[in-house]
C-alpha atoms as one frame of an Amber mdcrd trajectory, in Angstrom:
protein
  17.863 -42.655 -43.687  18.256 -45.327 -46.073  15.951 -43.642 -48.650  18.973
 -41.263 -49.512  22.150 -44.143 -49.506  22.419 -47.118 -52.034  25.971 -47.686
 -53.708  28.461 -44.780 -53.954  29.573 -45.215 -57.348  30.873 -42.272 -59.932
  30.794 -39.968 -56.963  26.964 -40.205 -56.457  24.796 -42.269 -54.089  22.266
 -44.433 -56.540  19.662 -47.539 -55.928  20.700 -50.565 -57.920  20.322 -51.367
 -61.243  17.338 -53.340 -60.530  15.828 -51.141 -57.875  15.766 -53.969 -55.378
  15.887 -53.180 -51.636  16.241 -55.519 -48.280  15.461 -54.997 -44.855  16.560
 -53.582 -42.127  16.002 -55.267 -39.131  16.790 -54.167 -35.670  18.011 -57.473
 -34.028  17.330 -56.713 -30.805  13.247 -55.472 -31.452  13.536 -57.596 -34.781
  11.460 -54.343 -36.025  12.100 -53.402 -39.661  13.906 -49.542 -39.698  14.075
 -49.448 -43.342  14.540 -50.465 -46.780  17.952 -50.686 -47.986  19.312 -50.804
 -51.632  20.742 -54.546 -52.353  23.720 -54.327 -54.953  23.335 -56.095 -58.197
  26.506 -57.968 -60.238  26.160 -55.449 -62.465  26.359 -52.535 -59.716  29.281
 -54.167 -58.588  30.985 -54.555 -61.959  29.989 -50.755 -62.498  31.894 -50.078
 -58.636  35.178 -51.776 -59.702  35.432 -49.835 -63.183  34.726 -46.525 -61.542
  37.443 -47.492 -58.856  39.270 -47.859 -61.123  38.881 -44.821 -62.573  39.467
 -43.268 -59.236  42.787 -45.256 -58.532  43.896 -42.834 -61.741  43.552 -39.392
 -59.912  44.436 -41.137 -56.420  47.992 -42.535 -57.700  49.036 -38.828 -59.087
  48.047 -37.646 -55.641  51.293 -36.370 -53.574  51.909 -38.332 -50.652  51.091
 -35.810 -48.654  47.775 -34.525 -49.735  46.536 -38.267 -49.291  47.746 -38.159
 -45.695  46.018 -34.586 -45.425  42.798 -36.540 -46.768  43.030 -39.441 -45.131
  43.231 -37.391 -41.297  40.221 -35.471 -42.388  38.316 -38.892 -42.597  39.922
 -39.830 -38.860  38.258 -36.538 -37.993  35.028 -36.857 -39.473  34.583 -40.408
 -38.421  35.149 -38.716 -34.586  32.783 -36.091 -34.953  30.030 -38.299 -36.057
  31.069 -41.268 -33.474  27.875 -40.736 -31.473  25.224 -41.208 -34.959  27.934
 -43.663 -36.468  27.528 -45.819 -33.143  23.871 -45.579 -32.757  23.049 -46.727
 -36.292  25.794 -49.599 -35.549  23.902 -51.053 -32.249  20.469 -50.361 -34.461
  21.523 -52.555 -37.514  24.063 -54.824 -35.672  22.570 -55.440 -32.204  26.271
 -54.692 -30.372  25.660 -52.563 -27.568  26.417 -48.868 -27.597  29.290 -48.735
 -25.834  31.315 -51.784 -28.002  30.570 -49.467 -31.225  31.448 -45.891 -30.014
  34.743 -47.989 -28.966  34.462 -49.737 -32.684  33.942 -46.513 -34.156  36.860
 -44.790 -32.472  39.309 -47.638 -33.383  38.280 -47.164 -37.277  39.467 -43.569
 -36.756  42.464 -44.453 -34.984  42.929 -46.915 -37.990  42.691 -44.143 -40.231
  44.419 -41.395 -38.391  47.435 -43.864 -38.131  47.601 -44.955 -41.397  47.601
 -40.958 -42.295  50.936 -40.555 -40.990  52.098 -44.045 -43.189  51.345 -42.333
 -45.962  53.977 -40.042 -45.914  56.391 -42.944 -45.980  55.070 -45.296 -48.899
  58.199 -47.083 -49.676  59.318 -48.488 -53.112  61.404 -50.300 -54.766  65.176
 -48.777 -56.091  66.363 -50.764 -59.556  69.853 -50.212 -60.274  70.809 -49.266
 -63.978  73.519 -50.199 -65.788  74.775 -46.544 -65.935  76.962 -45.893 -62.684
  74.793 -42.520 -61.333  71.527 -43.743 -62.918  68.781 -45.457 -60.900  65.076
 -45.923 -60.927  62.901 -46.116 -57.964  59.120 -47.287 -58.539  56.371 -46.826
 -55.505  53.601 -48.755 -55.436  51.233 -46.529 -53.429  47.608 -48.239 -54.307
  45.636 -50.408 -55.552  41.871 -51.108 -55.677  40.355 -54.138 -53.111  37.235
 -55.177 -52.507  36.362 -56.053 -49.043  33.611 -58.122 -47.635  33.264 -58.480
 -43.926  31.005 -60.162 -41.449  29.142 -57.931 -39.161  31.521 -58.288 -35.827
  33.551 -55.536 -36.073  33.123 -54.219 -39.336  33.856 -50.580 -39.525  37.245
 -52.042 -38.567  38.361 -54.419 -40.542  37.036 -52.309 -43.264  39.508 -49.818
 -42.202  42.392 -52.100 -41.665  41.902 -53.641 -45.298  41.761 -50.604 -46.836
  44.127 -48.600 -45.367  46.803 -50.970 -44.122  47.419 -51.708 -47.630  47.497
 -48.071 -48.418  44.383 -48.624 -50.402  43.206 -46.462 -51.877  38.918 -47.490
 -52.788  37.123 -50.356 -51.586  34.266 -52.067 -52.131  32.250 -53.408 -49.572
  29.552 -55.306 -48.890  28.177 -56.566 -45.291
């Protein structure tokens, strides 16, 4: 599995800039189950540019089209609860049950932060002209995010989308 993932960056998955990998290892067995890529400065300097980037397109997104996005994620994230959760307990050592139930509260996270984004407030300036006004929304911003391993898929989702994020780095 790992073979094919590295850092998502420009839309692609791609092993570091230095090729270097680090184990897996399956803390309950302590086996090795694979190889994966370890992120470089540079990787992560090349990440934040190409979020940035990306926070382009996503601010000119409507409201509405992010929510529409945003649920199909929730939905995805269901469907795949059952893999999602068994690589979990493989790489993190909780047991099955406590990451299905992790898993389905990072969809829950999304799915409800879905619906917020059809409500991003802003902020209305008054103008010196009597029927003039300006009102600015601050939708997004790019974050980086690095978590422990207790509960990650979570807080992952929580930082990203309680802020109406809108791409995060992260790193366990």
């Amino acid at each position: 599995m790992y073979e094919k993932l590295g850092q998502f960056i420009d839309g692609k998955w791609q092993q570091s800039s230095d090729k270097g990998t680090y184990d897996v290892i399956n803390p309950a067995t302590e086996e090795i189950i694979g190889q994966a890529s370890k992120a470089t400065s540079q990787d992560v300097d090349r990440a934040l540019k190409s979020a940035e980037k990306g926070l382009q397109v996503w601010k000119k997104t409507a409201p509405w089209q992010r929510s529409y996005i945003i649920r199909k994620i929730a939905d995805k994230i269901r469907e795949k609860q059952d893999v999602l959760a068994k690589w979990m307990t493989l790489e993190v050592g909780k047991p099955l049950s406590e990451a299905k139930g992790e898993i389905a509260g990072a969809a829950d996270i999304f799915e409800w932060n879905a619906e917020e984004t059809k409500r991003i407030y802003g902020q209305t300036i008054e103008s010196r002209f009597e029927d003039k006004s300006a009102c600015l929304l601050s939708a997004s911003w790019c974050c980086s995010c690095f978590v422990t391993m207790e509960f990650s898929s979570c807080i992952i989702c929580k930082k990203n989308f309680n802020s109406f994020s809108c791409w995060m780095l992260c790193n366990n």
